[in-house]
C-alpha positions as CSV (number, residue, x, y, z in Angstrom):
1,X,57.2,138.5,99.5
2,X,57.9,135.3,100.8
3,X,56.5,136.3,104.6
4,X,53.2,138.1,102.4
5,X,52.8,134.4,101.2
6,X,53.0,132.9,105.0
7,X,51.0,135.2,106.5
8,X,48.1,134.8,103.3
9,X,48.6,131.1,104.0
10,X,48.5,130.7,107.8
11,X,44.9,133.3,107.4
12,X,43.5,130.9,104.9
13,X,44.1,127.9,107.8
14,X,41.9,129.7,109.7
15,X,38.9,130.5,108.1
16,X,37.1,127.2,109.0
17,X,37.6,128.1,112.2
18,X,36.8,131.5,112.7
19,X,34.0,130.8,110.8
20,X,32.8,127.6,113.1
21,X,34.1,130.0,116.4
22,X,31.1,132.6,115.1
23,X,28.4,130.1,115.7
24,X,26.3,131.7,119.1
25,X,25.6,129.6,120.5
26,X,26.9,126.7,118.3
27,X,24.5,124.0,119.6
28,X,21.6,122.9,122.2
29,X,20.5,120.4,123.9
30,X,16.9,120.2,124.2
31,X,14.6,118.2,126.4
32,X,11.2,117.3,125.4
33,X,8.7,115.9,127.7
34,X,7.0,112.8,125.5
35,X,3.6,111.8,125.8
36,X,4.1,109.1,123.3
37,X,7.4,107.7,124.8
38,X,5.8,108.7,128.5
39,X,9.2,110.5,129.4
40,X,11.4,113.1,128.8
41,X,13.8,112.9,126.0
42,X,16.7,115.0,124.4
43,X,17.2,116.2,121.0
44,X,20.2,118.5,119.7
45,X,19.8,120.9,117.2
46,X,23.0,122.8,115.2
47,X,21.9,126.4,114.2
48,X,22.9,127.7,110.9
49,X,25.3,130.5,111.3
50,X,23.7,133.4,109.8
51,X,20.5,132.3,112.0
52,X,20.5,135.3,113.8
53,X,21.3,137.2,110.9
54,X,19.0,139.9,110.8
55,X,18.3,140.0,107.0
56,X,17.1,136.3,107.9
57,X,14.9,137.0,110.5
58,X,11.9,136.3,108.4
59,X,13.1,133.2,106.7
60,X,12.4,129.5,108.4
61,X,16.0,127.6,107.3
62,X,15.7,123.9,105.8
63,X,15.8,121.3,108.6
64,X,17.9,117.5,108.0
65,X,16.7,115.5,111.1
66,X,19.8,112.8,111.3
67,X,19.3,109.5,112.8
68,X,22.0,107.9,114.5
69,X,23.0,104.3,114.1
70,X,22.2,100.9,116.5
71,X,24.0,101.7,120.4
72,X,24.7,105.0,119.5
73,X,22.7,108.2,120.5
74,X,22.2,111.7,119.4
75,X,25.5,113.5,120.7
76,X,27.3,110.8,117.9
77,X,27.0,113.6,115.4
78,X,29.0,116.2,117.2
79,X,31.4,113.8,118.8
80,X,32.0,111.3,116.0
81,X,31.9,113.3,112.9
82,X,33.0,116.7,111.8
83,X,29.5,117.6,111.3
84,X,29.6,120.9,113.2
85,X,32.6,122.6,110.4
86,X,30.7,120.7,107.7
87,X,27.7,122.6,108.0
88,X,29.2,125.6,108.6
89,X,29.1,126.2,104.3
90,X,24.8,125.6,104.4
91,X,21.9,127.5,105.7
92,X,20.4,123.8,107.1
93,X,19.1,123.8,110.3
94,X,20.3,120.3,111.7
95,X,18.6,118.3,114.3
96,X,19.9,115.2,116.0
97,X,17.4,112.7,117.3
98,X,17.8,110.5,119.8
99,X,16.3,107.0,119.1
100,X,18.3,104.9,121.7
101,X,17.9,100.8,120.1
102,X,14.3,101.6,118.9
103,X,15.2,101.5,115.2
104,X,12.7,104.2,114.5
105,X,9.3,102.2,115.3
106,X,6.4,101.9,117.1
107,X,7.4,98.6,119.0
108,X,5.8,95.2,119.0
109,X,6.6,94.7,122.5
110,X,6.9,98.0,124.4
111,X,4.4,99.9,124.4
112,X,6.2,102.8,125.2
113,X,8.6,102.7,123.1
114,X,6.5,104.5,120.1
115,X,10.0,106.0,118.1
116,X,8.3,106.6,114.8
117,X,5.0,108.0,116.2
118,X,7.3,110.3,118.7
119,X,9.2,111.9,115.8
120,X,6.7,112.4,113.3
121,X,3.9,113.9,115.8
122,X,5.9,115.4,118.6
123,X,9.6,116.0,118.0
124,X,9.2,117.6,113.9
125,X,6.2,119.6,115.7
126,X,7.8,120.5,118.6
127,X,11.1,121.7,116.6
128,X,9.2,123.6,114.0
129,X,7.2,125.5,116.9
130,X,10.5,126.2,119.1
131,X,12.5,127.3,116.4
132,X,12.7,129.0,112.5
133,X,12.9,126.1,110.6
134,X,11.0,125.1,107.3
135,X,7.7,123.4,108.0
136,X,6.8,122.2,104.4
137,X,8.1,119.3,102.6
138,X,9.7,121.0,100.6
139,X,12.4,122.3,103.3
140,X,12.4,119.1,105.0
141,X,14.9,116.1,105.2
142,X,16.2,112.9,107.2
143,X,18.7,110.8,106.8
144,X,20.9,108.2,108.7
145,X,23.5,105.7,109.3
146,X,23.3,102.1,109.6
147,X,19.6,101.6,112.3
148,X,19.2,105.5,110.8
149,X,19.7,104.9,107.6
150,X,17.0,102.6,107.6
151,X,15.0,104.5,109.3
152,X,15.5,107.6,107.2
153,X,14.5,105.8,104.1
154,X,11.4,104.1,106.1
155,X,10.8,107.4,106.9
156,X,10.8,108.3,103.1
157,X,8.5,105.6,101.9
158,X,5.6,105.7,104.8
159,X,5.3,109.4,104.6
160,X,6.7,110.9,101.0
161,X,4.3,113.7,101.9
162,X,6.4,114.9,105.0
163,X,9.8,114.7,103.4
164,X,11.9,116.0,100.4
165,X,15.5,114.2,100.7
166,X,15.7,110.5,102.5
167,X,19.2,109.8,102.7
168,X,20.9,106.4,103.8
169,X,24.6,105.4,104.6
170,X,25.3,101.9,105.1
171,X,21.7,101.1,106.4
172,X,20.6,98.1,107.6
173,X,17.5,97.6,105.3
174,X,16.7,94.3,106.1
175,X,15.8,94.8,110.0
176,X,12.5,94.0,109.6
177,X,12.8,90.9,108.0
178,X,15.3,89.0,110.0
179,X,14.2,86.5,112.3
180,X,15.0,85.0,115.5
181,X,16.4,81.6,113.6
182,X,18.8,84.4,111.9
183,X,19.9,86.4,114.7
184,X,21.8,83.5,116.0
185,X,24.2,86.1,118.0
186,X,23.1,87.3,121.3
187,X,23.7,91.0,121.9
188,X,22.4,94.0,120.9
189,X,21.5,94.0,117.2
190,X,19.6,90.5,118.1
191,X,18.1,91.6,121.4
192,X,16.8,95.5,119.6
193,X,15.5,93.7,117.0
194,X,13.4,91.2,118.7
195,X,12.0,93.8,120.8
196,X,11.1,96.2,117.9
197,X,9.8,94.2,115.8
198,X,8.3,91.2,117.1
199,X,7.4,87.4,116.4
200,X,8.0,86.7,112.6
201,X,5.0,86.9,111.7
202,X,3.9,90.0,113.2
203,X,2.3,93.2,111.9
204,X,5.5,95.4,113.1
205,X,7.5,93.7,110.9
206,X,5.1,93.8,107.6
207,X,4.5,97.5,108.3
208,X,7.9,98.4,108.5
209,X,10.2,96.1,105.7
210,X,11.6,98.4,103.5
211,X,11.5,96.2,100.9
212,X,7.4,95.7,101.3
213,X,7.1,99.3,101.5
214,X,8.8,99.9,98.1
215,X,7.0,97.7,96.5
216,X,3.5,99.1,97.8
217,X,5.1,102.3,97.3
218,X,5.5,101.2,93.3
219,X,2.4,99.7,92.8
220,X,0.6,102.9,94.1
221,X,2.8,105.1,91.8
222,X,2.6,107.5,94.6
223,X,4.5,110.8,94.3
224,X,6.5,113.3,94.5
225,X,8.4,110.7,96.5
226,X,11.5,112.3,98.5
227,X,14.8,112.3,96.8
228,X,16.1,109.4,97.5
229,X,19.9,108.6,98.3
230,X,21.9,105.5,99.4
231,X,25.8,104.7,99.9
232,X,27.3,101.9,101.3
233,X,31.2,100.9,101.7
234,X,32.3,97.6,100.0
235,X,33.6,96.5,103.3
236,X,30.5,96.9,104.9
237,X,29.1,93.8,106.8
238,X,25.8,95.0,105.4
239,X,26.8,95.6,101.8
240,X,25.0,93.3,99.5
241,X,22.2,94.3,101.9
242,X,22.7,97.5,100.4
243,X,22.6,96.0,96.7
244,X,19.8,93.8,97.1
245,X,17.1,96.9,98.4
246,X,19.0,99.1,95.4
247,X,18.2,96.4,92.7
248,X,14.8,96.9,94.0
249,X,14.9,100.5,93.7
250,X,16.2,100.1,90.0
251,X,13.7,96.8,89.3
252,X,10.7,99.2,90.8
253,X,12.0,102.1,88.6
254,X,12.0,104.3,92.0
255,X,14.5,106.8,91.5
256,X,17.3,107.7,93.6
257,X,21.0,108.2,93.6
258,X,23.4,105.2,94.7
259,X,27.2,105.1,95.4
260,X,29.2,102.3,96.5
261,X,32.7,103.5,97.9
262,X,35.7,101.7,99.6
263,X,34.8,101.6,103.3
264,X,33.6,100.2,106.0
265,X,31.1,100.5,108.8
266,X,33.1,103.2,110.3
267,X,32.9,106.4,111.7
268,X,35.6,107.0,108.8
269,X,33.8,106.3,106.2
270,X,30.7,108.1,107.6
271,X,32.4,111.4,108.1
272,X,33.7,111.3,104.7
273,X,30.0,110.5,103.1
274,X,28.1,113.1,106.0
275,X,29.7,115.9,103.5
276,X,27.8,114.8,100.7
277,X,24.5,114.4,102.4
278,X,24.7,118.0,103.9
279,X,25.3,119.0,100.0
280,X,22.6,117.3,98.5
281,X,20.0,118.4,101.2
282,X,21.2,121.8,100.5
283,X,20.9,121.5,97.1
284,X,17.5,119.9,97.5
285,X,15.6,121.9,100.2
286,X,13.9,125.1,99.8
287,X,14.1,127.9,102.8
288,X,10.7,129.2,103.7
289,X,9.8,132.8,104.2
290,X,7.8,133.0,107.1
291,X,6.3,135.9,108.7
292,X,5.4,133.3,111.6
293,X,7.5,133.8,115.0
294,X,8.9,130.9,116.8
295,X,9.3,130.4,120.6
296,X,12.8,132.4,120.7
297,X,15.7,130.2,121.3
């Protein structure tokens, strides 16, 4: 009885990963050529396990596009987080864009470096024609950390019509409002931020303050609106950041979900709170049945 009980135990240790061991293949690596961005840039996508399924061939999965944080780049996800088991319990397609220090807009000073414009009009495109993924609202979500996180619920505010879930940890809502006289630090928040957005006065920086765009977003009483979520960790450097755009939220009745857990801005305590996100954007998103092929991948 005792060895039953061993053997029971050791098989249930390794169901995650036989499970994760059936994804085929378990990601890509994709390179799109940009004429926004006038070069060729990489996105990653995780398939769904039962995307080759063949009772799913007709159905196009719901897609999280995640946006990684300031210095970091796409591969984060994989590397950083245990994102790849995670999402082995959802049909959600994931995609991983790469944003390099662009903070997820059209910049004020580059010309080239059109982040926000790239990902709304060529990478969501180019993803939806290259593989089965949702291409509705409704089975459509991004979220972030920290540069993504902001970007994520930017995202959510300037184009509620393109997304049903805008999630946020620890994000750094007040990028486009701090100004060269606050970014007393050299390095590469100050030097990304400059860059993106501009003189203090400029129009980058009115078009894209998250606080501005919730307010015009109130006043319009546009909706749907996405679902929106936010965490941050109590250690975080950008905590009361995090409180001040939430008392907005509550002062603008805009509704959303907030939690406020020990942590800090770590990959620790963005691992733990990825789980949650995956599970609300499953619970959220709707899978799309498609009779629509996709360029096979």
């Amino acid at each position: 009885m005792k060895q039953t009980r061993l053997i029971l135990f050791l098989v249930l240790l390794l169901v995650p990963v036989s499970v994760y061991a059936q994804r085929n293949p378990p990601t890509s690596e994709i390179e799109l050529k940009s004429a926004l961005l006038g070069r060729t840039i990489n996105y990653r996508i995780l398939y769904p396990i039962k995307y080759y399924a063949a009772e799913k061939q007709g159905t196009r999965f719901p897609v999280i596009y995640l946006l990684h944080g300031l210095t970091g780049h796409s591969n984060n996800w994989l590397e950083k987080t245990r994102l790849a088991l995670y999402a082995t319990h959802y049909d959600l397609f994931v995609v991983m864009v790469e944003g390099n220090d662009g903070w997820y807009t059209d910049s004020a000073t580059v010309p080239a470096d059109k982040y926000e414009s790239y990902i709304l009009n060529e990478l969501i495109p180019d993803v939806e024609k290259r593989f089965r993924v949702s291409t509705v609202r409704e089975g459509r979500a991004v979220a972030g950390l920290s540069m993504g996180g902001y970007g994520a619920i930017k995202f959510g505010l300037k184009h509620p019509e393109m997304f049903a879930l805008a999630a946020s940890m620890s994000g750094a809502f007040g990028a486009a409002a701090w100004t060269a006289k606050e970014l007393k630090d050299p390095g590469a928040i100050r030097d990304s931020l400059l860059q993106t957005f501009g003189p203090d006065d400029s129009p980058t920086r009115k078009a894209n303050d998250v606080f501005k765009l919730a307010r015009e977003v109130s006043a319009k009483k546009i909706t749907p609106l996405p679902y929106f979520y936010i965490d941050c960790g109590t250690e975080d450097f950008l905590f009361s950041n995090n409180r001040d755009f939430v008392n907005l939220f509550v002062e603008l009745k805009i509704p959303h979900e907030y939690r406020q857990l020990p942590g800090a801005h770590s990959w620790t305590y963005w691992d733990l709170q990825l789980q949650e996100i995956l599970r609300l954007a499953a619970t959220e998103l709707r899978s799309q049945e498609s009779t629509v092929k996709s360029t096979p991948q």
